[in-house]
C-alpha positions, -999 to +999 in steps of 0.1 A: +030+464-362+052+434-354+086+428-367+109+397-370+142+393-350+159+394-381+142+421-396+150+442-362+185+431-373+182+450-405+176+483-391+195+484-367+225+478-390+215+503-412+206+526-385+242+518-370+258+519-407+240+557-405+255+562-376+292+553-387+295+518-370+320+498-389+314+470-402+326+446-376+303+460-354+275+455-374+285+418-375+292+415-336+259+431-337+238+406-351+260+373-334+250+392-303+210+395-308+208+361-324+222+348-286+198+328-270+201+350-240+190+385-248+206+419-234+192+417-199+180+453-190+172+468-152+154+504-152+154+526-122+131+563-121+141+588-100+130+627-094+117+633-130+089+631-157+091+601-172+097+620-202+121+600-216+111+567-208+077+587-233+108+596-258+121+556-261+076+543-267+078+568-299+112+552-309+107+541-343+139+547-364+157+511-353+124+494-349+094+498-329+093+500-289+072+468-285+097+449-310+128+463-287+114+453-253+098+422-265+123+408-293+158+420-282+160+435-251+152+410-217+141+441-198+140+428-160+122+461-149+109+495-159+075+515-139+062+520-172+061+494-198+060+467-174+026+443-163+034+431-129+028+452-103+037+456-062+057+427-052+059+405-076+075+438-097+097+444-067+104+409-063+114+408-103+139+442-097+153+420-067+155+388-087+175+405-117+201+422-093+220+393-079+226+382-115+255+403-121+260+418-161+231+438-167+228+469-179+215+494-155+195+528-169+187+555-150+159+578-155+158+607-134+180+626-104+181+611-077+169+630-041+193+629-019+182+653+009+161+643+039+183+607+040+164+604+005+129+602+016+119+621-010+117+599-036+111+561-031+120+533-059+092+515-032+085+507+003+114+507+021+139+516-005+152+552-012+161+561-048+196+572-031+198+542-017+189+518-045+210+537-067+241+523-054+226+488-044+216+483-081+249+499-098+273+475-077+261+445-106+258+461-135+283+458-159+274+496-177+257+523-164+234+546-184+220+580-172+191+589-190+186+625-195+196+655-180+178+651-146+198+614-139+230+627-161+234+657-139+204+668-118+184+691-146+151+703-145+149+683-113+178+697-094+173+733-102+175+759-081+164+765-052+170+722-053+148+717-022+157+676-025+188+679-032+184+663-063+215+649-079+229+632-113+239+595-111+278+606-112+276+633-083+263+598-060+284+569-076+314+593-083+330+586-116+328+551-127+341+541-158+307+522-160+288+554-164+270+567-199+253+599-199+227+608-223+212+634-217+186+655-229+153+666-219+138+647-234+162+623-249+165+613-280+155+573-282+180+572-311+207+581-285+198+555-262+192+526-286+228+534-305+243+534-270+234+503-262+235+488-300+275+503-293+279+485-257+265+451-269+287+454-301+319+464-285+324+454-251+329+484-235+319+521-236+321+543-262+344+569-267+333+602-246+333+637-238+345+652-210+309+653-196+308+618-204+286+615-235+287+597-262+310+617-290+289+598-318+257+618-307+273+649-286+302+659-310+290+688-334+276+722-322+241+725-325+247+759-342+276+744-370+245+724-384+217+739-378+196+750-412+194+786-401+228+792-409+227+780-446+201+801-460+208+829-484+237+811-496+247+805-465+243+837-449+222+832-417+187+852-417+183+868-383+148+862-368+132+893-358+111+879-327+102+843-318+086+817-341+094+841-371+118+819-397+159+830-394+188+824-366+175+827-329+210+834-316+203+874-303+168+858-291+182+832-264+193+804-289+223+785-273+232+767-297+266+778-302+271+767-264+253+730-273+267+700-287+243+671-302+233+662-332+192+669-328+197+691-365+202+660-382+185+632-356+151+650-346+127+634-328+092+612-338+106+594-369+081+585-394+092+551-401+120+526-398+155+537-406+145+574-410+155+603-383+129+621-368+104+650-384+112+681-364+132+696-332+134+727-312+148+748-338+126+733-368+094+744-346+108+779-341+121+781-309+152+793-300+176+758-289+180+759-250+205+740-243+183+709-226+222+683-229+239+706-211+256+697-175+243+734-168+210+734-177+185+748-168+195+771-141+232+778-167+211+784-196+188+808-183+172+831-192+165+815-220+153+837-245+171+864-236+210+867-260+240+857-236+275+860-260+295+828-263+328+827-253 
């Protein structure tokens, strides 16, 4: 289904209102989208899954995907979504980065052993190569997930590529957004951007560089576990039974996001998602974390917070 700029404009303010934009925002908002020249938008895929680029297709809660990339968004490339192919795709990335102000997203580490052969963007350029080239334009940069926020799944021990996050390449630019997660939220990334096109600059941030809007609570100070019983936490006796996972490997007292309340695969527009790690009973394993995987393992197996 097909929605109207305008209605887009609707959910995302109340999406943004649910989210604690103020007001002004929500106005800048809407002067912004109604510009004739839409949010232009340059996607780059590294060592990874494409599991997050999967995670934005089922984003629903702002508006649908096709509505976003067709309707707001003047997404210049991204492997996925995108008709053209070869070099007239290439030739389309190449176009889009000489016109400085774009906002670049990264999905995916970035393979940096072996000069970066190991993982091509295409013929003739390296992913730790294009990195750079495509970052000197943009005006903010967004890692996507925990593989391009700080290496992840795909830098994991024993790292044979030397995969790396966009930061541990580019250094730290005041350009750079992480968002992280394994997958993502798509929530996350369209607030971030909705923030960035409302404000002019990036958000406020932890000291890992995330957004404190979506990566300021514990995991563990929300989660429904804990408010059972009148608020005494049922202990789960082994995995998928109902009750706190905490002595079985969760780590969510060691995780900060707000999947208890977001959740992913919303059911419609302006609604969070349906269910999360937790919700499907397994323990939470830390997937936003600089550290994962290799830092939260093993994972079902207790390890104390400090």
């Amino acid at each position: 289904m097909r929605i109207l700029r305008r209605d887009f404009l609707k959910l995302a303010a109340a999406a943004a209102a649910a989210a604690r934009l103020a007001p002004a925002a929500l106005a800048a908002l809407k002067d912004v989208l109604q510009a004739r020249d839409a949010p232009r938008v340059i996607w780059l895929q590294g060592a990874g899954c494409d599991g997050c680029a999967v995670s934005l297709l089922n984003s629903i809660n702002y508006a649908s995907v096709d509505d976003l990339l067709v309707n707001t968004l003047d997404v210049r490339f991204q492997n996925n979504v995108m008709a053209a192919a070869g070099d007239l795709a290439v030739g389309a990335a190449e176009a889009a980065r000489v016109q400085p102000g774009y906002i670049l997203v990264v999905e995916g580490a970035i393979p940096t052993g072996a000069s970066g052969k190991y993982c091509r963007l295409w013929p003739g350029l390296s992913m730790a190569d294009g990195l750079p080239l495509y970052a000197a334009n943009a005006a903010y940069i967004i890692a996507l997930g925990t593989c391009a926020s700080y290496g992840g799944v795909s830098g994991g021990a024993p790292n044979p590529t030397t995969a790396k996050g966009v930061s541990q390449v580019i250094g730290n630019d005041p350009r750079l957004i992480n968002v992280p997660g394994c997958p993502a939220n798509p929530d996350w990334l369209v607030g971030t951007i909705t923030y960035l096109l409302t404000n002019n600059q990036v958000p406020p941030l932890d000291a890992n560089r995330r957004p404190l809007l979506y990566f300021g609570r514990r995991v563990h100070d929300d989660c429904f576990n804990r408010h059972k019983l009148c608020g005494q936490p049922v202990l789960a006796g082994q995995l998928s039974s109902d009750g706190c996972m905490e002595y079985l490997g969760c780590k969510g007292k060691k995780t900060y996001s707000d999947c208890p309340m977001r959740r992913w695969n919303s059911s419609g527009p302006g609604q969070f998602g349906v269910n999360w790690c937790i919700g499907a009973r397994s323990p939470c394993l830390g997937c936003v974390n600089p550290t994962f995987p290799d830092g939260m393992s093993p994972f079902y197996v207790y390890s104390p917070t400090p």
